[in-house]
C-alpha positions in Angstrom: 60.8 24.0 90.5 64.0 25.6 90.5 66.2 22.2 91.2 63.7 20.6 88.2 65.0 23.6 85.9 68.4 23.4 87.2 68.8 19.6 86.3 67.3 20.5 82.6 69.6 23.0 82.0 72.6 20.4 83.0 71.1 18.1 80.7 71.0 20.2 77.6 74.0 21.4 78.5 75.2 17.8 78.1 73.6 17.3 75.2 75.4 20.4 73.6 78.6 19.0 75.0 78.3 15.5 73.1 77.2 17.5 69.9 80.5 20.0 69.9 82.9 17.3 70.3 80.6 15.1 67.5 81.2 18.1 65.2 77.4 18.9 65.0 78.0 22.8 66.1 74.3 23.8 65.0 72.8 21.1 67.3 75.4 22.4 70.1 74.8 26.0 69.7 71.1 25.2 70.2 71.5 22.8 73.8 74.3 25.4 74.9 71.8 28.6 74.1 69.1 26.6 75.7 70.9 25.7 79.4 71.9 29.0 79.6 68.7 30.4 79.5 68.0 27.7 81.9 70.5 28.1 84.3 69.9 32.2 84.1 66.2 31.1 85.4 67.0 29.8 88.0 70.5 31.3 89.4 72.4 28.5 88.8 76.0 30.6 88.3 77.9 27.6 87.8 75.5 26.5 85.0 75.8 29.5 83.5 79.3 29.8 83.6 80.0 26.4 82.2 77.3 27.2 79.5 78.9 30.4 78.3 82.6 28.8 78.5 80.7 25.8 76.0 79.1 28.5 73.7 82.9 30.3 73.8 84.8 26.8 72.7 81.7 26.1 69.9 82.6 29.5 68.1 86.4 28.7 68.6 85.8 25.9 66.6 83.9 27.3 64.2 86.4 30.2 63.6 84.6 33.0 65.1 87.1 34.5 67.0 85.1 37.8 68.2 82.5 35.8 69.8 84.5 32.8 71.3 86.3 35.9 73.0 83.1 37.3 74.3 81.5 34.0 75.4 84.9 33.0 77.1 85.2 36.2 79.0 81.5 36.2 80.3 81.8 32.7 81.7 85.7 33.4 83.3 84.2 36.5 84.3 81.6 34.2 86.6 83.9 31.6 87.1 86.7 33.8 89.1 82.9 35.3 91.2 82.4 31.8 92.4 85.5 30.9 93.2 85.4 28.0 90.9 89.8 27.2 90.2 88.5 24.7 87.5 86.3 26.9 85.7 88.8 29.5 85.1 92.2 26.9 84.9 89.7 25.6 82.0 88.7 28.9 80.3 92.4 30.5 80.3 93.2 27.0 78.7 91.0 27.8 76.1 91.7 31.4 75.8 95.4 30.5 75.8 94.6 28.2 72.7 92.7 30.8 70.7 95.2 34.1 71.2 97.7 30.9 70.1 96.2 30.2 67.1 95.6 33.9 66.1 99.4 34.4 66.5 99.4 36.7 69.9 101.8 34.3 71.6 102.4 36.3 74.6 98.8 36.2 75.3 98.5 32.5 75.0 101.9 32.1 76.7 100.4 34.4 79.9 96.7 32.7 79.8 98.1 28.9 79.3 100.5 29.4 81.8 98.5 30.4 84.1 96.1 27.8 83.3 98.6 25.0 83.7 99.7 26.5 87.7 96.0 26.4 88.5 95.7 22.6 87.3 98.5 21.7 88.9 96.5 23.0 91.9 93.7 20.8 91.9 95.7 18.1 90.8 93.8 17.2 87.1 96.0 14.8 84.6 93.3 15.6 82.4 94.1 19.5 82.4 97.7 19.3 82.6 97.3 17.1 79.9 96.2 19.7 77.2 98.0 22.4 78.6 100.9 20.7 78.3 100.1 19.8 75.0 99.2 23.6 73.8 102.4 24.8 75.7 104.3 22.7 73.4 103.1 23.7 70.2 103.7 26.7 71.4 107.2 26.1 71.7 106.8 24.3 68.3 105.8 27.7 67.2 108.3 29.7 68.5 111.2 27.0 67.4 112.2 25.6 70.7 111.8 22.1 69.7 113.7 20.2 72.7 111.4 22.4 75.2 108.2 21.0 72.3 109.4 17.4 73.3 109.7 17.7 76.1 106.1 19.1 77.0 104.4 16.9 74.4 106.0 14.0 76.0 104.3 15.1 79.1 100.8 15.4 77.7 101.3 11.9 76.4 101.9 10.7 80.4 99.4 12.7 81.6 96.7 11.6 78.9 98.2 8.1 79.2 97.8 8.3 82.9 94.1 8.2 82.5 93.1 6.2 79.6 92.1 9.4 77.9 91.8 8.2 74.2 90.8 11.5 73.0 93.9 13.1 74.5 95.9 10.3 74.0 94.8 11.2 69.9 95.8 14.6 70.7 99.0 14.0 71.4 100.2 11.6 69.0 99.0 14.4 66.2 101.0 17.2 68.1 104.1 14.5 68.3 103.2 14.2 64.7 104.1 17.9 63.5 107.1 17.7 66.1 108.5 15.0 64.3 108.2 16.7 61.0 109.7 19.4 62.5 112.7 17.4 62.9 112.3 16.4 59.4 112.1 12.7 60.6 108.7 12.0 58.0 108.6 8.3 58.5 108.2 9.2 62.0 105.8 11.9 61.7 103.6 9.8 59.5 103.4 6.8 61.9 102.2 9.4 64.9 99.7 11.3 62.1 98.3 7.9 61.2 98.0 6.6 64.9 96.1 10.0 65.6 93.7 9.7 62.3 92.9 6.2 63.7 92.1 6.9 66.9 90.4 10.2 66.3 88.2 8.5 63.2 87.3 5.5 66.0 86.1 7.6 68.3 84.1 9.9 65.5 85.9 13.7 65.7 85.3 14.8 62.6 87.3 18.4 64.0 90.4 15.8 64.5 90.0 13.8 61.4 90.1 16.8 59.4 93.9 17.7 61.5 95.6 14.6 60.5 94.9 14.6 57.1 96.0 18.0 56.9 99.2 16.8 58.6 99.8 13.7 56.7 99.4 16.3 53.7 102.3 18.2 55.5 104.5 15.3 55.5 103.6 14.1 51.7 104.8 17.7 50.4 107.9 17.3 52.4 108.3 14.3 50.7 107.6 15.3 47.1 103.9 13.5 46.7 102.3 16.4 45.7 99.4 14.2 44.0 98.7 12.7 47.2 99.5 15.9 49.2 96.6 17.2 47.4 94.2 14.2 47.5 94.3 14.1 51.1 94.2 18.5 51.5 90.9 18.5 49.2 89.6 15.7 52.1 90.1 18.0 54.7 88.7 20.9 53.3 85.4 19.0 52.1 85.1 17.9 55.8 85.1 20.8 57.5 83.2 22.4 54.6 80.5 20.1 56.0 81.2 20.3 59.7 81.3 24.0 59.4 84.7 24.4 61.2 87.1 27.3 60.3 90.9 26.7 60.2 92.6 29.6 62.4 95.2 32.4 60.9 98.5 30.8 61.4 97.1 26.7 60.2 95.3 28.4 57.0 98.6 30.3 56.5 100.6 27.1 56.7 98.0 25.0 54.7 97.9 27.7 51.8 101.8 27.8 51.4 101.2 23.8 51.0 98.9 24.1 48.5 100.8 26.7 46.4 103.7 24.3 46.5 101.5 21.5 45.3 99.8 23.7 42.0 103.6 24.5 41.2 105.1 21.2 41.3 101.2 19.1 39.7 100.4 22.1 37.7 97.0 23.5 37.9 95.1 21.0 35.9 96.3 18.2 37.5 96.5 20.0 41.4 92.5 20.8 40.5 92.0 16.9 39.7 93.8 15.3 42.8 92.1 18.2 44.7 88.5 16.8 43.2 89.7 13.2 44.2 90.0 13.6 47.6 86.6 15.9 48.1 85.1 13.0 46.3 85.5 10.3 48.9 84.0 9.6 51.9 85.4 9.6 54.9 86.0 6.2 55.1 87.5 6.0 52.2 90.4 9.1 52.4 91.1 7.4 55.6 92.0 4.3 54.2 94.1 6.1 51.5 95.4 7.8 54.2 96.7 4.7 56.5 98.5 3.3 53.2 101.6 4.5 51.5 101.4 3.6 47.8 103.7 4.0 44.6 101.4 6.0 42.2 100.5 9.1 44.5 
């Protein structure tokens, strides 16, 4: 009975997994809620572990900060009572991310630091991989951009290393806003659209939503405020529907975009490019998004 309830629980579990990264955070809430009571039946510490750490990376992506924080802390909590290097490399990872994003650097400098020795450890391309890549952002942040390169260049190997498409999407996007950075746009634009790509091919909404905001980035750096706006007012209708919050310091940045867009369009004609781009679908602002045209 207990091994029967065990596997159930890993299969929900699974099941909220494939819904998180599809965007469908409803459905994943539900599977994640459901293994843990599962793996709480039957003692399965693991389980529950991995389920909470799930729930805690579900609210991150939603924007709920407070109870990301409290899922993330209950599963590291029973991930450090096991002994499990993984579990907690993964969860400080993800913590690291979070305090990043909320703009407590030495937090996520202390937690993703951490979580990169402990990978290193156990030897995971995977998890140096997006440590790497959240390390340099974090440099990005702070304004070290040669250290940025160097560690994004890293995550690159480490995704390439292993055929991870999803990380290798990652990284292209990150090397996207480090080229900007550099104020190289072409450059910039070429990495956003090779992440949109790959990210719309292999159906993240989340990361879909990221490079458009990017290439937005990049067209108000290069004075195309109407498409600037076209392709913001996509992102914002997609994670309308998705249900996923942007953090402090990315809404900050997105909202000093958008104020430079209304003062250089005008507010009538920032509202109606705005309108255009919530208007599509998908597959259509990712199309406008892979060409450069003349009128925008």
């Amino acid at each position: 009975m207990t091994n029967a309830v065990s596997s159930q629980g890993w299969a929900q579990l699974i099941l909220g997994m494939i819904a998180d990264y599809r965007a469908d955070f409803e459905s994943a809430l539900h599977w994640q809620t459901r293994s843990l009571a599962a793996f709480e039946t039957c003692d399965d510490l693991f389980g529950r572990a991995l389920a909470l750490h799930t729930l805690g990376v579900t609210r991150q992506a939603q924007g709920n900060v407070s109870q990301a924080r409290e899922y993330l802390d209950a599963g590291l909590a029973l991930h450090r009572q096991i002994g499990s290097v993984w579990g907690i490399a993964f969860t400080q990872s993800n913590f690291g991310t979070l305090a990043q994003t909320e703009g407590n650097l030495a937090e996520a400098r202390e937690r993703l630091q951490e979580s990169f020795a402990l990978f290193g450890v156990i030897g995971s391309e995977g998890g140096l991989g997006i440590v790497s890549n959240s390390l340099g952002l974090l440099a990005l942040q702070q304004g070290d951009v040669e250290r940025a390169a160097e560690l994004l260049q890293e995550c690159l190997s480490h995704f390439e290393k292993i055929g991870d498409q999803p990380g290798i999407a990652r990284a292209w996007f990150s090397l996207g806003w480090l080229d900007l950075r550099r104020g190289d746009c072409e450059l910039a634009q070429t990495k956003a659209r090779g992440g949109l790509q790959l990210r719309y091919q292999l159906g993240d909404p989340v990361g879909i939503a990221e490079c458009w905001e990017l290439l937005a980035q990049i067209a108000v750096v290069q004075g195309r405020f109407a498409r600037a706006a076209q392709l913001a007012g996509a992102a914002e209708q997609l994670r309308e529907q998705i249900g996923s919050g942007q953090f402090i310091i990315a809404r900050s940045i997105h909202t000093q975009a958008q104020n430079e867009m209304r003062q250089q369009l005008g507010e009538a004609a920032f509202a109606r490019e705005w309108a255009r781009g919530q208007t599509r679908t998908v597959e259509e602002s990712v199309r406008a998004a892979m060409v450069s045209t003349n009128g925008d």
